[in-house]
Structures are given as C-alpha cells and as structure tokens.
C-alpha positions in Angstrom: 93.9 26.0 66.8 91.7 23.3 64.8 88.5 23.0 65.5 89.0 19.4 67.2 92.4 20.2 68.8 93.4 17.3 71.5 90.1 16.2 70.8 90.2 12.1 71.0 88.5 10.5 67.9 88.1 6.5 67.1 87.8 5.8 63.8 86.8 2.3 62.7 87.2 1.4 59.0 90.0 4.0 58.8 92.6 2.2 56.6 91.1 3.2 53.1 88.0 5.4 51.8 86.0 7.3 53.8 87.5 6.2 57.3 90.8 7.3 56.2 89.4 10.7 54.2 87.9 11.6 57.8 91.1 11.0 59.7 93.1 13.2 57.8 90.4 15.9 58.0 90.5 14.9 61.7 94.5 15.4 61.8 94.5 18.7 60.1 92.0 19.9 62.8 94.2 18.8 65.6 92.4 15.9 66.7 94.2 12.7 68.7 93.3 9.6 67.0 92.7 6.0 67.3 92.4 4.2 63.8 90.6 0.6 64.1 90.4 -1.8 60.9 91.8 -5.1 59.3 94.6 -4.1 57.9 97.7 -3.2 60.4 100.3 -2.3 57.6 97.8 0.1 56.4 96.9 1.5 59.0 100.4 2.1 60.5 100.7 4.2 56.6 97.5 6.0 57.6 99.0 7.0 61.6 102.3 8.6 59.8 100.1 10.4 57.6 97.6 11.7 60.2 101.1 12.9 62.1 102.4 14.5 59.3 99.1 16.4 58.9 98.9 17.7 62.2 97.6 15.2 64.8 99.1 15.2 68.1 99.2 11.5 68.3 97.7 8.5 66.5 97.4 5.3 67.4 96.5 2.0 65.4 94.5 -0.7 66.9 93.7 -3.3 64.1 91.0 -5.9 64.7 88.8 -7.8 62.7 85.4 -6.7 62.9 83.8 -10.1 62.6 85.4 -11.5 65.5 81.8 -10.4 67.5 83.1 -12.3 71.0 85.6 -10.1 71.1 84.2 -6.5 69.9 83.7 -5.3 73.4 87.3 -5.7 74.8 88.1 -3.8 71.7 86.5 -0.9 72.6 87.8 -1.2 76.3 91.3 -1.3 74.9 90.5 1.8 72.6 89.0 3.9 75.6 92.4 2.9 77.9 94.6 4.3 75.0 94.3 8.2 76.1 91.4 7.5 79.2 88.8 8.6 77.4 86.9 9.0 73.8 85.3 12.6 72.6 84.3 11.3 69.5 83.4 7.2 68.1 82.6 7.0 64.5 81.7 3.7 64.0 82.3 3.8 60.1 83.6 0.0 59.2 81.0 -1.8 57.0 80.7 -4.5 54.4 78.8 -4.6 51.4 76.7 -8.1 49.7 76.0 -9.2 46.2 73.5 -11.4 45.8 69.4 -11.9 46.2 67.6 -13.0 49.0 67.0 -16.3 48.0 70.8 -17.2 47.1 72.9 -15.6 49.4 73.7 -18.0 52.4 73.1 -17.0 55.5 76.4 -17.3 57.0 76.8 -14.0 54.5 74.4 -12.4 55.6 75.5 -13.2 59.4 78.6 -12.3 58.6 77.5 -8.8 57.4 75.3 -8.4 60.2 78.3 -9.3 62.4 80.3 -5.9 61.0 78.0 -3.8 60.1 75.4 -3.9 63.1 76.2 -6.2 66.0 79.9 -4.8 65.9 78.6 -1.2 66.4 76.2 -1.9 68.8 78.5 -3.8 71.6 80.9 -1.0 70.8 78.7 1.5 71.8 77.2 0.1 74.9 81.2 -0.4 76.2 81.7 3.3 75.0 78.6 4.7 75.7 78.1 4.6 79.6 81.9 6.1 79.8 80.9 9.0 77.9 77.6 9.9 79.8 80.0 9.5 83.1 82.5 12.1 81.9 79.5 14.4 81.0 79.2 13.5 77.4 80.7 12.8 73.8 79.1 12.1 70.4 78.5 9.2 68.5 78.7 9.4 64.8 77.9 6.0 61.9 78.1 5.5 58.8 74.9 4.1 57.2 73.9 4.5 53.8 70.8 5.8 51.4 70.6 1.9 51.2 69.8 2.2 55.2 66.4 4.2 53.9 65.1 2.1 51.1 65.7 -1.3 50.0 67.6 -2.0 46.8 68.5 -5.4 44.9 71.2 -7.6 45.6 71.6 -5.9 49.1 69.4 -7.7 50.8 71.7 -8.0 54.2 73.6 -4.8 53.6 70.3 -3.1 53.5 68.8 -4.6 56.4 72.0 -3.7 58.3 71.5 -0.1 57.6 68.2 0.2 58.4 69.0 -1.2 61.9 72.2 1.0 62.6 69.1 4.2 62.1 67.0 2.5 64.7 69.4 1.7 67.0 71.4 5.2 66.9 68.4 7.3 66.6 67.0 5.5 69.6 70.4 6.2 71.4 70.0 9.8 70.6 66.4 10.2 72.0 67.4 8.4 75.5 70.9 10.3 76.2 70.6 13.7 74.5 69.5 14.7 77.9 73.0 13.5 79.1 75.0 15.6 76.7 75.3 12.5 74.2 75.2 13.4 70.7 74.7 11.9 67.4 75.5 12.2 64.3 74.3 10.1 60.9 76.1 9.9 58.4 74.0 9.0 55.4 76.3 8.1 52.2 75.2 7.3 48.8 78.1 6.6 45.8 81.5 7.2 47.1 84.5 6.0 45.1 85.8 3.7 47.7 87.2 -0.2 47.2 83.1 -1.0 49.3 82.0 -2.9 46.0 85.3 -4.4 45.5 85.4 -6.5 49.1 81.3 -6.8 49.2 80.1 -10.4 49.5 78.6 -12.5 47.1 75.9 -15.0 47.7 78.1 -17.5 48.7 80.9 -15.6 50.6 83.5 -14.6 47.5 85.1 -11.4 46.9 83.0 -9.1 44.7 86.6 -8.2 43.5 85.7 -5.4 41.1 84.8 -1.6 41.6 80.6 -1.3 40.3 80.1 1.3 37.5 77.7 3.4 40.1 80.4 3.4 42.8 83.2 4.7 40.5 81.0 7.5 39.2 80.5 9.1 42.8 82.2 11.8 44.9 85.4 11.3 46.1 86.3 9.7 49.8 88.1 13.5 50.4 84.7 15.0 49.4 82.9 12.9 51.5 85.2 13.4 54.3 85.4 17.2 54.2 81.3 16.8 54.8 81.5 14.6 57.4 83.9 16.0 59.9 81.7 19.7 59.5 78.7 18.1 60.0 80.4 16.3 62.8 82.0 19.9 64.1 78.2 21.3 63.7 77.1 18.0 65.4 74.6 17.6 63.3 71.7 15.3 63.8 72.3 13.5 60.1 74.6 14.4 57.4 73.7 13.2 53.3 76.8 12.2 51.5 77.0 12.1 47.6 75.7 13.1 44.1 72.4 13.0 42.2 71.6 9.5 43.8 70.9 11.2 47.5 67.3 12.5 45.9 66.2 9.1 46.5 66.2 9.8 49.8 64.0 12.6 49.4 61.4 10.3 46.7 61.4 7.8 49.3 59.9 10.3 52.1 57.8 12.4 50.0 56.8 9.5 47.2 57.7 6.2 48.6 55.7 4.3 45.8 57.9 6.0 43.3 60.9 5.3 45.1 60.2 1.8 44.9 59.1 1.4 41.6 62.5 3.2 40.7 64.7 0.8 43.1 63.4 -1.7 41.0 65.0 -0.5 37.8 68.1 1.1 39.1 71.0 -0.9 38.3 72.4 -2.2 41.4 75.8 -3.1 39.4 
C-alpha cells in the first residue's frame, strides 16, 4: 500500500522538473493523477511513465497557464475527471530577467498571470469543493526568492511573495475545515526554470544560469516534497547551501540584503 494509494493528486507544471519529479514520487505511492502544463506530447510521456510506476490512472490535461479567462474552467474540468481532488499542487511558474526599470510590463503581467493570478482562481474553484467533501490540502511552489528580493527578478519575486500571503491566509481561515497547506519553499533546482524565464522585453532567457545548474536535482527535490506533503507539513525548504538565506533574512535581514546585492543572479 503507498502512502497516497487512490489518492487523487493535480499537478500543474508536471511535464519537466520538479512537477514531473513529484509525479513520479506520487505514482510510486499509488496516487491517481491529473498532470496540467503546456506541453501535451510531454505530458502524454510523463502519464505512461507515472503508469509504469505504479499509478492507478493518470490523466493529462494541458493548458496554458497565461490564458487567465480561462483558468477557472480548468480547474472545473480537472475536479470532473475522477469527482473530486485530495491533493492541488499548484507548482507551474515562470521565471524574469531583467531590472525593474527595463522589463515591460506586459512581462511582468504575464508572470503575474502564471505564477499568482493562475493559482489563485484555481484555488477558489477547488477550494470550496474540498471544504464540502470535508477537506483536502493545498500545496505551491514558491521560492527563497518568495522571502527576499533579489536582482533581475523583480516580477518573479513579487509573485512569490504574494503566493505566501495568499496561501498562508488560506491556511489560517480553513484549517478549521480540515484544509491543509503545504509550502513549498525551493531555492536552486536543476530544472530548464532559467532556460524559459523572461527577459525584459519578453524573449526566451534560452540558457540554463550557472547557480541553477549547481543545485539539487528535480528527483531530490521531489522525494522532499511529496514527504513533507505526506507529513502535511506547514512549509517544506528545498535546496543546497543557498536556503540559509532564508534563515539570514529572518534572523539578520540587513545582512541578507546587503548579500542579495552581491549574489550573482546569473
């Protein structure tokens, strides 16, 4: 028996790097799954695989993130897959290159689009359902960028710090109603994130940053996340030696942002 057998998990973000890491820690724990992201071909790979490992069923819904008139249907149509949702992990993000005063703002609208507004229509389509069926858990991915600011990330990091408002609000209005929520906090992770970030004016980073290829690996960061999920932990830190800026920031937050200023963001 895995510890999330015929559990019913949605996965957004799930064709590549941590979304898929988690769904095949997800299939090998029994769970039924519902994989969202751009990309159908990949995703169809990622549904064999999840089968192959173990999962009951899984399902591929592709969409397109950006497409914020249509979010919420999306998440109807995810819930009417199996009737019902035990576990959303809004994961799907986009990262940004550029500074403040050069990146246009339909970039950082379009990150905003993904990475908060997307999550939070989501949620209040998903949300309700779960509180009528006496619960569920939420779970996000938001970043160490989500707890400091950090150059060149001006929207990314803005985004982040709203999915913690947002989520930890969620948690301190329904934990009464059996709704949990869990964090998930990652620093460096050797996903493509760098490679399809935004620069200033809406072009395709295209290349992996240094930093990013020098973290832990999406399987590491998977394995962590589905336990701290299983444990239903309140947050979850995800990374290497870069995650004790978290810790500066809350105990020294002048020295945290005298180092953000010298940390190359590359």
């Amino acid at each position: 028996m895995g510890r999330f057998n015929d559990k019913v998990v949605w996965i957004t973000g799930s064709s590549s790097g941590i979304g898929e890491a988690t769904a095949y820690e997800f299939a090998r724990e029994g769970a039924v799954l519902i994989l969202t992201a751009l990309e159908a071909d990949l995703l169809e790979k990622v549904a064999a695989r999840c089968k192959e490992l173990g999962a009951p069923d899984a399902k591929p819904l592709p969409f397109d993130l950006s497409r914020k008139d249509e979010v919420a249907e999306l998440a109807v149509q995810a819930w009417q897959m199996f009737g019902h949702i035990d576990i959303f992990y809004n994961n799907a993000g986009i990262s940004q290159r550029g500074t403040t005063c050069e990146t246009e703002m339909r970039v950082i609208n379009k990150v905003m689009d993904i990475n908060w507004f997307a999550p939070v229509i989501m949620t209040k389509v998903i949300l309700p359902k779960m509180i009528e069926r006496g619960g569920g858990q939420l779970a996000v991915t938001t970043s160490i960028n989500g707890r400091f600011g950090f150059p060149l990330r001006c929207a990314y990091s803005s985004s982040k710090h709203a999915l913690y408002g947002f989520f930890e609000t969620v948690q301190a209005e329904y934990y009464k109603d059996n709704i949990r929520v869990t964090i998930v906090c990652p620093g460096r992770v050797q996903t493509r994130i760098s490679f399809y970030a935004l620069e200033k004016d809406g072009k395709q980073h295209a290349r992996m940053d240094a930093g990013q290829a020098g973290g832990c690996t999406p399987e590491q960061a998977g394995r962590r996340i589905v336990r701290a999920i299983y444990k239903r932990k309140r947050e979850v830190l995800v990374g290497r030696k870069e995650l004790l800026m978290v810790y500066i920031k809350r105990f020294f937050p002048g020295l945290c942002a005298r180092i953000a200023r010298t940390i190359d963001p590359m």
